[in-house]
N, C-alpha and C positions, 0 to 999 in steps of 0.2 A: 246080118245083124247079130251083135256077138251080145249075149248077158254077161253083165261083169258081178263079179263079187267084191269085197272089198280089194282082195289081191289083186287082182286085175284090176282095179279101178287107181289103184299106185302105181301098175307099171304105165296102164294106157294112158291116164288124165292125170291123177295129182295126188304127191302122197303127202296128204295132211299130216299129218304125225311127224315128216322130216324136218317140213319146209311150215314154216308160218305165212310166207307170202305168195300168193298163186306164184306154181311153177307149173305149166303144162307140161306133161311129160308126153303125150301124143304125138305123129308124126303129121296127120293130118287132122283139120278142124274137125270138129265131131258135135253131133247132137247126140244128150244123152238123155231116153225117158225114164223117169221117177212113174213108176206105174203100179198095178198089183192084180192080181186075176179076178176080183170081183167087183172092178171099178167099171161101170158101162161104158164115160166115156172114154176110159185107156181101151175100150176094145173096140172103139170108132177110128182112134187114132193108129191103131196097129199096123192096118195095112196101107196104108198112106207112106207110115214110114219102111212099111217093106219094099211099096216100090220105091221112093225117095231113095231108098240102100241101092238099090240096082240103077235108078237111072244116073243116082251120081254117083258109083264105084269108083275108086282110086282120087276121088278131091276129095268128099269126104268118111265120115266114119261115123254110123250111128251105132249108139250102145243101150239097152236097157237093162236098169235097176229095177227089179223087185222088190218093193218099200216094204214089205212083210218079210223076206228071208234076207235083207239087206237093212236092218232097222236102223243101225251104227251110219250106215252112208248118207240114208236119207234125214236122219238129223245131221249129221254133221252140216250139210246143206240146208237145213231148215225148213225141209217140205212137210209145209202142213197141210195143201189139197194135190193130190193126185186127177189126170197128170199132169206134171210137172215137168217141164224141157232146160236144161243145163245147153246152149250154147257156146259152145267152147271155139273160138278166133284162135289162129295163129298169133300168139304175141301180143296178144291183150287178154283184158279181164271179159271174165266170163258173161253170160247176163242170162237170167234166169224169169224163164214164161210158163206164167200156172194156165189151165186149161187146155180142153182139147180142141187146140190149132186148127182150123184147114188147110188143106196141101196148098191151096192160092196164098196162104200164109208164110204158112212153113219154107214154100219157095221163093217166096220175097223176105224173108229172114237170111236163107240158105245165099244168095243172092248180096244180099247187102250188110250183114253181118260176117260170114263165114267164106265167102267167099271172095270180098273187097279188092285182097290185098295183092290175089293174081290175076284180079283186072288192071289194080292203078300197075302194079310190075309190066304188065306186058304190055301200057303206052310208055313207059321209059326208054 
């Protein structure tokens, strides 16, 4: 699981500032948590998504934002309760979920948001 800064939130997801219309820049779909170190339940959700990072390495890509050392990101997104999850699809628009998720969640998100599009690929 990589923390992005703003810098890295341009290369990996999307550089606001270029582009006015979602452009993903990612290679792979990615979940990204909007968190901060003194939120209880961003420290519920942590290792859910540790493993989530390991059990789905190489489909997809989690990332977390620091809504305190990252204040510029998480407004530009609009997060007003932490945490906050940015879902990010191949080739669609993003969708964004306040609170802290259960992994039975998270994997039927992961599932049917994010991972859709190389299920309907591989019955073609």
């Amino acid at each position: 699981m990589e923390h992005l800064t703003k810098q890295t939130f341009f290369e990996k997801v999307f550089n606001y500032e270029v582009n006015k219309e979602w452009k993903f820049e990612g290679e792979l779909p990615c979940i990204i948590d909007f968190y901060a170190d003194w939120c209880q339940p961003c420290k519920m959700v942590a290792p859910i998504l540790e493993e989530l990072s390991k059990e789905y390495e190489g489909k997809i890509n989690i990332y977390k934002v620091d809504t305190e050392d990252q204040q510029e990101l998480a407004a530009a997104f609009g997060i007003k309760s932490i945490p906050s999850m940015l879902f990010v699809p191949m080739g669609e628009q993003p969708q964004m979920a306040a609170g802290a998720l259960p992994k039975e969640t998270l994997v039927q998100v992961i599932s049917d948001v994010l991972l859709k599009e190389k299920a309907e690929a591989k019955v073609e």
